[in-house]
C-alpha positions as CSV (number, residue, x, y, z in Angstrom):
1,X,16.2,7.8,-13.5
2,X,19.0,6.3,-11.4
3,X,20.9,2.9,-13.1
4,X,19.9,-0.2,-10.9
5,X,21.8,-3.0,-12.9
6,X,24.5,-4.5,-10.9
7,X,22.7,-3.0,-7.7
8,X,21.3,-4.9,-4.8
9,X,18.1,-2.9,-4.1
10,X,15.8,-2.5,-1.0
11,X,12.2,-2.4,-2.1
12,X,8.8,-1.5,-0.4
13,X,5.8,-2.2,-2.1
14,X,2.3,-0.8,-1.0
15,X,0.1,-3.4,-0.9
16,X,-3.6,-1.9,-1.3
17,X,-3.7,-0.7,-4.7
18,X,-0.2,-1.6,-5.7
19,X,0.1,-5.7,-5.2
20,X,-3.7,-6.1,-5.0
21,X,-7.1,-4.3,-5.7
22,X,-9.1,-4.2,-2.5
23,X,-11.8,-1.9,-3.6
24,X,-14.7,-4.4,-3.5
25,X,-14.0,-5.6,0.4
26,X,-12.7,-1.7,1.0
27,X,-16.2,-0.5,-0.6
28,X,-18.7,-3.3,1.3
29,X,-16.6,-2.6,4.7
30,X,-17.3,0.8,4.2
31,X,-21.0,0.3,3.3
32,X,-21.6,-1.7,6.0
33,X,-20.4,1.3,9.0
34,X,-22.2,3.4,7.3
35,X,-25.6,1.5,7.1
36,X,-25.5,0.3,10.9
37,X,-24.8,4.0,12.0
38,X,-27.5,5.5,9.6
39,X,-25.3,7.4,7.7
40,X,-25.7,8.0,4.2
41,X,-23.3,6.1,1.6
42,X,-20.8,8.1,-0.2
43,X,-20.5,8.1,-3.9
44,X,-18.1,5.4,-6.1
45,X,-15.4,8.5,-6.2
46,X,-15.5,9.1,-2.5
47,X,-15.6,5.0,-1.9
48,X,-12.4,4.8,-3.9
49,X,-10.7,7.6,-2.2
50,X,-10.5,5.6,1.2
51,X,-7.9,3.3,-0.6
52,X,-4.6,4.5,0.4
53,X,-4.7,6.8,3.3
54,X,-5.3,5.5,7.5
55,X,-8.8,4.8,7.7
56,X,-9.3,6.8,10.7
57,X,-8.4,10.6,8.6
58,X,-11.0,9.2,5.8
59,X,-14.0,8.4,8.5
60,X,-13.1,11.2,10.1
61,X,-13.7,13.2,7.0
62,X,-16.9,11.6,6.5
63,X,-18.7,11.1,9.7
64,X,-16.6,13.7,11.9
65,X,-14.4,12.8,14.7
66,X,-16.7,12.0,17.1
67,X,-17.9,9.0,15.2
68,X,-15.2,8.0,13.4
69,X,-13.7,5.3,16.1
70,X,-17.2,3.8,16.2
71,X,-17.2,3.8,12.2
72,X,-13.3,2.5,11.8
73,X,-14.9,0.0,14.5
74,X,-17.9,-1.3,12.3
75,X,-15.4,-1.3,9.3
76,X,-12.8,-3.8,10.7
77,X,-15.9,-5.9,12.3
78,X,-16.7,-7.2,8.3
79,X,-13.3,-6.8,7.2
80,X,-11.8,-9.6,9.7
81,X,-14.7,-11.9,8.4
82,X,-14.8,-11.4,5.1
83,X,-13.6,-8.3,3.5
84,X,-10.0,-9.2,3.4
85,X,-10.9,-11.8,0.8
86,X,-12.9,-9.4,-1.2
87,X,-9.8,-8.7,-2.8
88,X,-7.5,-9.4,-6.0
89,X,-4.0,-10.0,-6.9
90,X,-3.1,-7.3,-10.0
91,X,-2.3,-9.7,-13.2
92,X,1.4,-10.0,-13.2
93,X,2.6,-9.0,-9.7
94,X,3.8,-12.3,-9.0
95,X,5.9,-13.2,-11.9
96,X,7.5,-9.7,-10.7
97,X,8.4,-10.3,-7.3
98,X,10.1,-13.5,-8.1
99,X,12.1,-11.8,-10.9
100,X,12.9,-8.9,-8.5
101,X,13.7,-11.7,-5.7
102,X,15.9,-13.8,-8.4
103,X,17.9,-10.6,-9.2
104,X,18.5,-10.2,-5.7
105,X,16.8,-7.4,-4.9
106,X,15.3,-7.4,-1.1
107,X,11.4,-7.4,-0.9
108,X,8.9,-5.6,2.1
109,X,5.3,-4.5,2.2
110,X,5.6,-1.3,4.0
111,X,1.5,-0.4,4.1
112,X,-0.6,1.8,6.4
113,X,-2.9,-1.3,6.6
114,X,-2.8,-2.8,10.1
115,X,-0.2,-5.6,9.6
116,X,-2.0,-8.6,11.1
117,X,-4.3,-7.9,8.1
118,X,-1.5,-7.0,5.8
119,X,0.3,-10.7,6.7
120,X,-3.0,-12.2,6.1
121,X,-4.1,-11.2,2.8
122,X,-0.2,-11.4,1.3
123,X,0.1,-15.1,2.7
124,X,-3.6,-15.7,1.0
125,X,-2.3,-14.4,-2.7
126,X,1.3,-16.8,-2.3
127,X,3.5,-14.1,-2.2
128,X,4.4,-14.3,1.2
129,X,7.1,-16.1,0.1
130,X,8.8,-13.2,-1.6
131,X,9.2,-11.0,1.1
132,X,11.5,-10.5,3.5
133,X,9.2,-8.7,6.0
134,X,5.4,-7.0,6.1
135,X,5.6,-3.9,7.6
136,X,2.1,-2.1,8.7
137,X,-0.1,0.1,10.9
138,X,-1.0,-1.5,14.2
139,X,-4.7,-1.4,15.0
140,X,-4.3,1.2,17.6
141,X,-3.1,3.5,14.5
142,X,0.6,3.6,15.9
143,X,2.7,3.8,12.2
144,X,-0.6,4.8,10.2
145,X,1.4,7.2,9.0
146,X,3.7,6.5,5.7
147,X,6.6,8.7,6.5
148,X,6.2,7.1,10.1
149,X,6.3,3.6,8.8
150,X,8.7,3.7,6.6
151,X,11.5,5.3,8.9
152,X,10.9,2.3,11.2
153,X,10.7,-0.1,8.2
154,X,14.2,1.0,7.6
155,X,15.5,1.8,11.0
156,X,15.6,-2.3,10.7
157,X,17.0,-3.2,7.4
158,X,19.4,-5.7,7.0
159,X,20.8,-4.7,3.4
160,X,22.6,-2.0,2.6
161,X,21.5,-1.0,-0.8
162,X,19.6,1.4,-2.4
163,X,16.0,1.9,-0.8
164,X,12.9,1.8,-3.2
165,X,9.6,3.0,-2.6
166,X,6.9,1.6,-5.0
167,X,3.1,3.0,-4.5
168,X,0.2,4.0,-6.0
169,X,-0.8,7.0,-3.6
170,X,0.7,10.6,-3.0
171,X,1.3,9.2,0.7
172,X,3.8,6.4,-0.9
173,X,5.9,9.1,-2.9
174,X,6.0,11.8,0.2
175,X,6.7,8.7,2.9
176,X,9.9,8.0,0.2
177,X,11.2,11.2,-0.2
178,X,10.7,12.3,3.4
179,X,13.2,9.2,3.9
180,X,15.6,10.1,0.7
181,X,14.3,6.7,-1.0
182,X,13.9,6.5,-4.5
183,X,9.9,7.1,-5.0
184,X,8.0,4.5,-8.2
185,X,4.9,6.0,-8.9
186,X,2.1,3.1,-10.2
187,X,-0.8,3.9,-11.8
188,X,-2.9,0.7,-12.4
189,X,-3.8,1.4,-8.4
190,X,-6.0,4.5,-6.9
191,X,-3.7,7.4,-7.9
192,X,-3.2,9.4,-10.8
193,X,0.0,10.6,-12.6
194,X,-0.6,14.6,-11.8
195,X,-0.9,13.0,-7.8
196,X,2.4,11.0,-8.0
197,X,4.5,13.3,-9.8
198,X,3.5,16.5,-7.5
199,X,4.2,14.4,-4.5
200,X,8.2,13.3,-5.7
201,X,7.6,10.3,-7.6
202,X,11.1,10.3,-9.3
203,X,9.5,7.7,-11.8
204,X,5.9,6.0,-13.0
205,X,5.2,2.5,-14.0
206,X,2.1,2.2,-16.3
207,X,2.4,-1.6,-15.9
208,X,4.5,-4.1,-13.3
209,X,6.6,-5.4,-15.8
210,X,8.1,-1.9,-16.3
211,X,9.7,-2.1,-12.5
212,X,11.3,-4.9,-13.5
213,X,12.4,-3.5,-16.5
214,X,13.9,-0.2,-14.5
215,X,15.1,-2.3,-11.5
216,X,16.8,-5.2,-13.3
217,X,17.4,-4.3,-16.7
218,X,18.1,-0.5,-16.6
């Protein structure tokens, strides 16, 4: 565990599964592709598993490559309507961020969510206000990819201090490590601890007051 008191940190939190729990708009999007292309609904287990990775590997996965524009397609059709909304702040992110913020630590998303939807849904929960900057996928998949995103994210920093990665998928902790960032592992998200730790989480928070425990009060 590296000492963070004193130090002015750069942090980038995932957002689905981390900041908020999509899985009911995730799920119904989902459902909704499928059904209009006569495909078969996956199991809860399988539904959950979407939350984390691009879209476009997990369609492809399901309905083969072929079909998986045309079911990434149908997916974002409900999502811009309605399946954003479908979605729910974790109790006690907020209070969080503004501790993190007070300390003066540097917030980001940093998401493989298209950003215009990432922008939306953080502006809808209030914590727009925290961030300096919501990083994300565009729609044509450029920066879908977590080491990807994250080595633009930083290419454009303005701080100099330590840079945090805090997720809740194996994509977060390998995007991190792949650009020597200090990897927090979450597990109130879509990820287990065996998942994190294999791919470099150099620490796990069971609960969001523990980040702000190890960032601020270590």
């Amino acid at each position: 565990m590296m000492a963070m008191s004193g130090m002015a940190v750069e942090i980038y939190f995932d957002l689905d599964g981390t900041l908020t729990d999509p899985y009911e708009g995730i799920s119904r999007c989902i459902r909704h592709a499928l059904e209009h292309m006569a495909v078969p609904v996956p199991d809860e287990a399988t539904l959950r598993s979407f939350i984390g990775p691009p879209l476009i590997e997990s369609f492809r996965g399901l309905v083969g490559d072929e079909r998986a524009s045309e079911a990434l397609y149908l997916y974002r059709q409900r999502f811009d309507e309605t399946g954003w909304r479908e979605n729910a702040a974790y109790p006690g992110i907020d209070a969080v961020l503004a501790d993190l913020a007070a300390a003066g630590h540097r917030l980001n998303v940093a998401t493989s969510k298209p950003r215009v939807f990432a922008e939306r849904i953080v502006e809808h929960f209030g914590m727009a206000g925290h961030f300096d900057r919501v990083f994300g996928a565009e729609l044509d998949g450029t920066r879908g990819d977590k080491t990807e995103l994250l080595a633009w994210a930083l290419a454009r920093r303005t701080g100099t201090g330590r840079a945090v990665m805090i997720g809740d998928r194996r994509h977060d902790m390998i995007g991190a490590t792949n650009n020597n960032m200090f990897a927090i592992g979450v597990t109130w998200g879509y990820g287990s601890v065996d998942e994190l730790e294999s791919a470099g989480a150099e620490h796990i928070a069971h609960a969001p007051d523990e980040i702000a425990r190890l960032l601020i009060e270590a």
